[in-house]
C-alpha positions as CSV (number, residue, x, y, z in Angstrom):
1,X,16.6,-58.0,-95.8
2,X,16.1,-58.7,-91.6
3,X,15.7,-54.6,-90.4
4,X,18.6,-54.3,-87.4
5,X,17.0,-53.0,-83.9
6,X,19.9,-50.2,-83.0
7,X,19.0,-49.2,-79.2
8,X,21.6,-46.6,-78.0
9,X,23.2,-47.0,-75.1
10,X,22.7,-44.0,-72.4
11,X,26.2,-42.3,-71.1
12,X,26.6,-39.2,-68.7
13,X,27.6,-36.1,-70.7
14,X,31.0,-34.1,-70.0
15,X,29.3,-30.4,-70.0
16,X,32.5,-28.9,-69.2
17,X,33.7,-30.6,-72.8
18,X,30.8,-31.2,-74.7
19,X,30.9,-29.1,-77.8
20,X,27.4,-28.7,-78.7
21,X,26.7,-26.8,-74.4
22,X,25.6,-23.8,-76.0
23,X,23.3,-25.3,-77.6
24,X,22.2,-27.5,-74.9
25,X,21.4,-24.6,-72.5
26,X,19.7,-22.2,-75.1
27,X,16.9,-25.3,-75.2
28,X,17.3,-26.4,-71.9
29,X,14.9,-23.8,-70.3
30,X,12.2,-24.3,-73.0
31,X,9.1,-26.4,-71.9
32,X,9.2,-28.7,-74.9
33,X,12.0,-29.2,-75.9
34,X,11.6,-30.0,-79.2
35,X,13.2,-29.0,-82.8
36,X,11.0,-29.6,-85.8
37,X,11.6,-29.4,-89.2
38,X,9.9,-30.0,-92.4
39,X,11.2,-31.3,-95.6
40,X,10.1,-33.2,-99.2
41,X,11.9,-35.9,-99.5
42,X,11.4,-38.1,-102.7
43,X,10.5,-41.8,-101.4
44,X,9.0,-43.7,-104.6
45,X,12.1,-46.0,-104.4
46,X,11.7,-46.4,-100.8
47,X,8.0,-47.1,-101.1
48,X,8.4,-49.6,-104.3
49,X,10.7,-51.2,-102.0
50,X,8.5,-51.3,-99.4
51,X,5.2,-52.7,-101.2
52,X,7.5,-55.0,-103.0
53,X,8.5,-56.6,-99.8
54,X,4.2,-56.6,-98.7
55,X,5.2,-54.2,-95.8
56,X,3.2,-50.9,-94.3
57,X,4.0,-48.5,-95.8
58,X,3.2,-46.1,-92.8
59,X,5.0,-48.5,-90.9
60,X,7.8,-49.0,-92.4
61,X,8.9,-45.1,-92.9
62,X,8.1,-44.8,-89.2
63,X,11.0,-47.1,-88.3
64,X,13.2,-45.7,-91.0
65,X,13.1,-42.1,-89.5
66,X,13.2,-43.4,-86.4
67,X,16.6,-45.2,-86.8
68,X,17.8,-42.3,-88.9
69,X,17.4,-39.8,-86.0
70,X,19.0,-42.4,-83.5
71,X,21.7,-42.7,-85.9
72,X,22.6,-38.9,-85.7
73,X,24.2,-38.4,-81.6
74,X,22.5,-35.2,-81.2
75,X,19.2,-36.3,-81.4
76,X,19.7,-39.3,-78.9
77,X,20.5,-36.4,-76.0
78,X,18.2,-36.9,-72.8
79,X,18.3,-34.8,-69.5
80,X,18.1,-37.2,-66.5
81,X,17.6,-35.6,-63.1
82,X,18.0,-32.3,-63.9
């Protein structure tokens, strides 16, 4: 199964009708901004898979969370110039 390289494509941001503002500006002013979250997740499939196909594992979960937060729009927001 080829893995498919999804690379967003960046777009200015409406604030006046974005619905997720008040949310921008409460982490706007923090110095990291940054959202963290921690959760147990039951990967044995996902790792079978994996070793069956002779990948890293460590690897191979790293580009799976990484395409699963670029797949969700709220994660892919990026202030450019202020």
């Amino acid at each position: 199964m080829p893995v498919e390289m999804r690379i967003p494509r960046a777009k200015a941001v409406d604030m006046n009708a974005y619905a997720r503002k008040p949310v921008f500006h409460y982490f706007r002013n923090f110095d990291v901004r940054v959202n963290s979250r921690t959760v147990q997740l039951d990967v044995s499939e996902t790792r079978k898979f994996i070793k069956d196909k002779g990948l890293v594992f460590s690897i191979s979960m790293t580009l799976l969370v990484t395409q699963a937060a670029n797949d969700m729009a709220a994660f892919r927001h990026r202030i450019v110039k202020g």
